[in-house]
Structures are given as C-alpha cells and as structure tokens.
Wavefront OBJ file of the C-alpha trace (Angstrom):
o trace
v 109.063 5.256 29.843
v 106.027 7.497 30.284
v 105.847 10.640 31.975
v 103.722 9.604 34.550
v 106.188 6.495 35.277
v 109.043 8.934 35.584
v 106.842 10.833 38.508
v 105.474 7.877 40.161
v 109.741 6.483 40.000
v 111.148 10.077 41.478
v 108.189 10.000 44.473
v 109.286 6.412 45.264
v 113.025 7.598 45.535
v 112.207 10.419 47.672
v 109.875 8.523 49.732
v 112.448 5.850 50.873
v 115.483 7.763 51.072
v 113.725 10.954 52.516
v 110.564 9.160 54.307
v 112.612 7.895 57.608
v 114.355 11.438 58.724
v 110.458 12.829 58.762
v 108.718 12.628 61.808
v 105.317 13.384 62.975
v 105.402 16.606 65.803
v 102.395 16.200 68.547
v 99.637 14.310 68.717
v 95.560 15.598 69.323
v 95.311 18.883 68.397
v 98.819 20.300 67.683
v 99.779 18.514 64.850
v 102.896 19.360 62.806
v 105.671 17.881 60.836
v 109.775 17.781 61.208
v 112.690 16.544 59.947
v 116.200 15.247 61.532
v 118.846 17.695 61.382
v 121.702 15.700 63.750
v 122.000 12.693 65.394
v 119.246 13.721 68.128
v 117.721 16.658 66.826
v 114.570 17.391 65.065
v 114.209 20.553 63.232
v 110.425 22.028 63.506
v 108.423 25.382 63.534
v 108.019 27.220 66.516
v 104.005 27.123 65.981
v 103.709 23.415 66.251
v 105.285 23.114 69.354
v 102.894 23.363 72.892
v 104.930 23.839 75.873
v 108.429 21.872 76.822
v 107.782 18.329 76.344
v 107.057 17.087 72.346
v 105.895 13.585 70.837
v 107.588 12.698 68.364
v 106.659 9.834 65.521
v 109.185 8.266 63.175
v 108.271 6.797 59.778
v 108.537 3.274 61.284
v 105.676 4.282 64.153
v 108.166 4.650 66.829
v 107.296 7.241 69.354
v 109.476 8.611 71.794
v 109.441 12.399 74.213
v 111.270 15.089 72.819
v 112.151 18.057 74.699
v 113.053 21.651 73.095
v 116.823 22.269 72.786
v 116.023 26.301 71.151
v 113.265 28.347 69.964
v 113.614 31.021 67.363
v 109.724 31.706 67.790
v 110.044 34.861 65.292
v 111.549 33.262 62.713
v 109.064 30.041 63.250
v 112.080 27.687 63.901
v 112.372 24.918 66.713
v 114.841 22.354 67.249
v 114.116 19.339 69.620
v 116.368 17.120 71.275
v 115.086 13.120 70.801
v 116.450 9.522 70.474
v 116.901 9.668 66.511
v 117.109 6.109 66.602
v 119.805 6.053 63.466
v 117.355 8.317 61.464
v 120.195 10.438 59.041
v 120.119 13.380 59.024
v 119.062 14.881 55.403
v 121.874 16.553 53.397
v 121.542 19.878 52.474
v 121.377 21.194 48.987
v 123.917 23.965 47.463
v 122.159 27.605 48.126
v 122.228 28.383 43.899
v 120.172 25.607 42.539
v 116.764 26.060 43.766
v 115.197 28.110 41.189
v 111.824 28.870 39.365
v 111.061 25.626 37.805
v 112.461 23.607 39.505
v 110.789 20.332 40.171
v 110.666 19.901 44.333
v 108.759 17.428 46.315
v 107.092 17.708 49.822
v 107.629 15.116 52.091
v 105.369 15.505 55.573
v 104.059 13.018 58.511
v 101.499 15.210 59.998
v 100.798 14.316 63.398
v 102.450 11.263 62.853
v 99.601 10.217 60.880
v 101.876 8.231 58.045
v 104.283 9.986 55.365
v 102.760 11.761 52.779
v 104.827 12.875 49.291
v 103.843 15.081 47.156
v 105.323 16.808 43.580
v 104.847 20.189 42.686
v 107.625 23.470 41.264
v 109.110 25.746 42.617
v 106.694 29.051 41.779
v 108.605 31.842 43.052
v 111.717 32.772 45.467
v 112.713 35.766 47.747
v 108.891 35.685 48.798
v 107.586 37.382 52.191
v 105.691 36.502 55.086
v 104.968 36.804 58.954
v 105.733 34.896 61.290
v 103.199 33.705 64.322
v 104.505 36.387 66.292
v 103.662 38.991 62.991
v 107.588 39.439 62.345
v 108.751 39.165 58.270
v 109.941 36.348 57.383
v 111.820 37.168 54.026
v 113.464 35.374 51.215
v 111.398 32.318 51.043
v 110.848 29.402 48.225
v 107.603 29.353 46.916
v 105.957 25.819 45.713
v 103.193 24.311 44.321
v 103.813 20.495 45.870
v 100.352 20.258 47.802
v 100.841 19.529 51.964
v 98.119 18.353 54.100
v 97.561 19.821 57.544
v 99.669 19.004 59.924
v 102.649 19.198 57.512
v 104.428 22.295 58.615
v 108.105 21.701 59.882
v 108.274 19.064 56.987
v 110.744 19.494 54.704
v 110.974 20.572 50.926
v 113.349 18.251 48.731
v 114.593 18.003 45.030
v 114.715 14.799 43.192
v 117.847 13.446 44.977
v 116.479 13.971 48.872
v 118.387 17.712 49.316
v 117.138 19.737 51.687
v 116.332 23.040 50.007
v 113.083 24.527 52.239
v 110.877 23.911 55.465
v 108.028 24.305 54.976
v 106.195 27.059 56.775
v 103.122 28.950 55.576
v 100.317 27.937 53.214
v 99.309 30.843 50.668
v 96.096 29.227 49.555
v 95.321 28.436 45.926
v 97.928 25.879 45.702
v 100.757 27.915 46.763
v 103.194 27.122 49.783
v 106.013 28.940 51.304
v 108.896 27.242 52.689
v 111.914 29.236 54.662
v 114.874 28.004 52.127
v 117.735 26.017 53.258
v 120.436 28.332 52.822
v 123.830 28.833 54.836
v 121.606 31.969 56.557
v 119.030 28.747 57.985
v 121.906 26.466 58.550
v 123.897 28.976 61.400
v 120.422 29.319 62.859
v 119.781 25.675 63.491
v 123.159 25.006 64.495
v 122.703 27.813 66.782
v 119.620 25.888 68.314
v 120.708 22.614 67.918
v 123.517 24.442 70.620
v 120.476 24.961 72.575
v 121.108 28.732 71.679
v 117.577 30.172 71.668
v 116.793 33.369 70.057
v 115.873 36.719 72.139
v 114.721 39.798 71.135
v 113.695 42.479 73.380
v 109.792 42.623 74.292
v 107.857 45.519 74.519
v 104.562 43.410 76.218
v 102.107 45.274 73.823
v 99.241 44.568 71.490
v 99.180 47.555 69.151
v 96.468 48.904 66.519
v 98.241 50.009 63.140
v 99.125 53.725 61.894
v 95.561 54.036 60.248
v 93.381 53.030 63.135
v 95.405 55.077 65.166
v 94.544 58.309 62.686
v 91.058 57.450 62.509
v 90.543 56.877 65.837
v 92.258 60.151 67.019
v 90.405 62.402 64.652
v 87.138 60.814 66.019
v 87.521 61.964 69.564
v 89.336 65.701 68.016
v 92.607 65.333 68.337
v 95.332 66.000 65.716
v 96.289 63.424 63.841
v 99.321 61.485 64.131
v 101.450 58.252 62.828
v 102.198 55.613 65.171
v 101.053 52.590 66.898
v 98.452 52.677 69.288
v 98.537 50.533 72.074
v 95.580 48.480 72.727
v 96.317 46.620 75.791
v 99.734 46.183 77.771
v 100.341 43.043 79.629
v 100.580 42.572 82.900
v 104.316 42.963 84.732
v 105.884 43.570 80.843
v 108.732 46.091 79.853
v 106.244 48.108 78.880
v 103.807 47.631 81.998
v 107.459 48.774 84.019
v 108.042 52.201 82.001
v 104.151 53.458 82.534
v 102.965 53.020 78.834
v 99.317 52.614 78.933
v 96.545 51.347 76.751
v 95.343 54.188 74.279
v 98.747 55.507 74.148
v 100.195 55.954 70.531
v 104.165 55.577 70.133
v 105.619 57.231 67.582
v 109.078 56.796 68.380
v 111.392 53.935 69.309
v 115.594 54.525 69.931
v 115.066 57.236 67.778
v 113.455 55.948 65.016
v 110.157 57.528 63.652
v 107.310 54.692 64.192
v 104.743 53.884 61.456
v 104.583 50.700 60.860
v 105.116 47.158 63.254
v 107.890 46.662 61.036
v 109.165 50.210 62.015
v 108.907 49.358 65.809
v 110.913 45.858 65.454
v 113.642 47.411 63.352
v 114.054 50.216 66.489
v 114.018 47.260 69.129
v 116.388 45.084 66.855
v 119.107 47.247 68.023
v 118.579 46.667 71.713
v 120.312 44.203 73.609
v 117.897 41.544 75.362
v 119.342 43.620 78.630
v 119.044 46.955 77.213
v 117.093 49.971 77.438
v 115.306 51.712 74.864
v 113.873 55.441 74.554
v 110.429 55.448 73.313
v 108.903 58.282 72.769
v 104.860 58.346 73.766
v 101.470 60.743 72.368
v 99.103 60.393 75.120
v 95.861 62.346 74.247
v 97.834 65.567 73.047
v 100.795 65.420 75.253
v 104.061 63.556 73.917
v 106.789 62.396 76.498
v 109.920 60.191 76.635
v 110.191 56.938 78.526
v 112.989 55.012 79.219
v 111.852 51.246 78.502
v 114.494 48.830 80.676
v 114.132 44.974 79.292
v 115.399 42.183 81.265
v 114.702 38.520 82.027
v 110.763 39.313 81.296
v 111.326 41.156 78.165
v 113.754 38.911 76.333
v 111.746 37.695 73.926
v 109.507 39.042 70.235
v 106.985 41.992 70.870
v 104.151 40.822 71.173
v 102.364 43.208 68.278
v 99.243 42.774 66.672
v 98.556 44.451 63.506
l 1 2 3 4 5 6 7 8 9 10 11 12 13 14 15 16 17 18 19 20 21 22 23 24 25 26 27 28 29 30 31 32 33 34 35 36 37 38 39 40 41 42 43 44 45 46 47 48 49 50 51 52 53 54 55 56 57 58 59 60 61 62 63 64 65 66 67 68 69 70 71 72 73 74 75 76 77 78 79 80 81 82 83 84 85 86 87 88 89 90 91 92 93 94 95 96 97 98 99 100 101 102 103 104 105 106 107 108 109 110 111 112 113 114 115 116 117 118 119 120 121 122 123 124 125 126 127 128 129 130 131 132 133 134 135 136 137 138 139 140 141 142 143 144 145 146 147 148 149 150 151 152 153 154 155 156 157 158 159 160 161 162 163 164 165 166 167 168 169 170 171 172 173 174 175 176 177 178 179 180 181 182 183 184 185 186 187 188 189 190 191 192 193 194 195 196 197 198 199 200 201 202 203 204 205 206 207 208 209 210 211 212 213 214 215 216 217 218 219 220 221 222 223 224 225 226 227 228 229 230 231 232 233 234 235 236 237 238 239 240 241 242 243 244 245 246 247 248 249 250 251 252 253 254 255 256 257 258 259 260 261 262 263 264 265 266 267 268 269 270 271 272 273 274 275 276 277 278 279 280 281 282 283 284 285 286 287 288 289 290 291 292 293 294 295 296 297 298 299 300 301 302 303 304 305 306
C-alpha cells in the first residue's frame, strides 16, 4: 500500500467517524465551526458567536436554533445548547500523547458549508496567543493541517477521532493554533456546558501601551512614566463610576506596578466579579488613588486595547 493510499484511508476514517459531531456555527457573515461535546451541547469559540440565538448545521444538512448555555469570551470558548439529534459526542484523547510530530487532522464545516478534512503535524506545543478580548491564551498545540475560513471552533483529531485541540487562531504561513484538549479545557466546558459562564472584573477602558504612553508624555513635557494610558472610557463602566478619565495613565492596580495589559489583568484577576480594586492614577503630573467598585456592569474581561 502506497503512502498516499495510507493518507487518503486515515482522512476517510476520520471523516466518517469524526464528520457527524461537526457542525457548521452561523450562517451570512459569522461563519464558524463546532463540535458536540454532550448530548445537546456544541462546543465553539466565543468569536463566532453574534448575540443569543445560533444556527447550527449538522453534517447531514440539518439545521436547528441553538441558544448559548456559557461564554468564556477571554479564553475564546462557547458552549451552546441544541437538539444534537444523536450526534456523539467525540472522545477525548489522553493529555501526554499529543506531541511534535504527531500526525493530526482538522476536521471543520464552516458555516455549514459541507465538512472539510484536512492532514497536517503537530509543529509545536505550549504556544501563546490572545484572545479577541487581547487576554493570553497559553499552552496551545500548534499544526500544520490547513483550515478554511469559517473553521474556527472545529476540532483537531489524531488518526483514531480523539479530541486533542480546538481550533482557534490562524498564524499564517501554514501554521494554526488550537487550545489543546487537556483536563485544564475539559473543567472549563463542563463548567459551561453547566451554563457556568466566566466573569472577570471590567475596568470599561481602551488603553494605549507603556511606550505610547512615554512618548506621548515627554511630547507635551512631562516626566516620563510606565503605565497604561487610557484612551477612551466607556460610558456608565467601573471605570466611568470611580472618575478615571481619558488621558489618564494607571500605573497601579491592587497594588501591583502596571506596565504591561498583561500586568493590569494579572492585578484584576484577583478581584472578585463584586469586588473593589485600588488603582492608582498619573493625571498630567498629579498621581491619586481610586477605589474602582465592579458589579453587575463590570463582570466581565477589560476591555483593553494594546
């Protein structure tokens, strides 16, 4: 048996056991990919979804409504509640054998627009990147099986249908990055399969990073400083509440010295969705303390730009 008959043997496997828990996520537009995680629920990013109500397509061209059972919209993870229709769910692989090397295939209906399957290897693991809302998103499987648009949410397999990624971000060049299926990704979807959304506390901000901030502040004469400088504050947000202002730069959050975005999520990490933060604020060449009080508006990611 030749090589290429082996390949063109493992993609028909995959594509019939794997092909009818892989559903198409919106229609028009907002396109995406997903896979079935339980009787009833679809596992998704965050990014593909657009508001409460989802279309969902099986591999058979069924379409039924979905709604959202939890968002995790930091970590790019969605689960929606639909009528399966006896769709299994796909098994999960074991945490240790997805390694460089090793063969994977990508298995997407973007849109709904028919299954696609596609071979590539595994290129690299514990790989970083953001998230929609500009949060890291670390440890992730990187692979060279090519996806179409449309095909985030889909899942990554190995040659017996295990889930071992979802796939999340495209690098360019060939390269994909896919959040791996480990027991870390597993609480997480239980945990919105619950209908257990994640919140984080929300500052309401769109910020400029540490070196515009410098730059900026030396060309108007004032001493320079690191931080983040606020570039607009929205409208009835946690920050809106504690009297930040646009053109203010914080430089410290809950005690932590702020440099980075990074810097400022790690700070709000530790507050409670109901909590209160100190934040420390450099307006012009005055610095003062505010007490930043999140609630039922500021349960959510910051909303940083960087």
């Amino acid at each position: 048996m030749s090589a290429l008959t082996e390949i063109r043997d493992a993609v028909e496997k995959v594509a019939g056991s794997v092909g009818p828990s892989v559903v198409g996520i919106g229609n028009g537009w907002a396109r995406g990919s997903g896979l079935v995680v339980d009787d009833g629920k679809v596992l998704t990013n965050a990014h593909n979804l657009r508001g409460g109500e989802v279309t969902v397509t099986f591999g058979d061209g069924r379409t039924a409504t979905g709604t959202v059972a939890g968002v995790d919209a930091d970590g790019d993870l969605a689960v929606v509640s639909v009528d399966t229709g006896g769709a299994a769910a796909l098994t999960w692989a074991a945490e240790d054998e997805v390694a460089a090397g090793t063969a994977v295939f990508a298995v997407a209906n973007p849109g709904g627009r028919g299954l696609r399957v596609t071979v590539g290897f595994v290129s690299g693991t514990a790989r970083e990147f953001r998230g929609p809302r500009g949060r890291k998103i670390q440890g992730s499987v990187e692979h060279t099986a090519p996806l179409a648009r449309g095909s985030s949410g889909s899942p990554v397999v190995d040659e017996d249908g295990r889930f071992v990624g979802l796939n999340t971000n495209r690098l360019g060049d060939g390269f994909y990055l896919a959040i791996p299926a480990d027991g870390a990704l597993r609480d997480r979807v239980d945990a919105l399969v619950r209908g257990e959304s994640v919140s984080r506390p929300r500052l309401g901000v769109a910020i400029a990073p540490s070196h515009v901030a410098r730059r900026l502040r030396r060309a108007v004469g004032l001493p320079e400083r690191d931080g983040l400088l606020v570039r607009d504050v929205e409208e009835g947000s946690a920050a809106a509440r504690a009297g930040i202002q646009k053109g203010d730069l914080l430089v410290e959050a809950a005690g932590r010295e702020i440099a980075t975005p990074d810097d400022l999520w790690a700070a709000l990490d530790g507050v409670g969705p109901a909590g209160t933060v100190e934040v420390k604020v450099l307006r012009g060449s005055e610095e003062r303390a505010v007490a930043v009080a999140f609630g039922a508006n500021g349960a959510s990611a910051a909303t940083a730009e960087a």
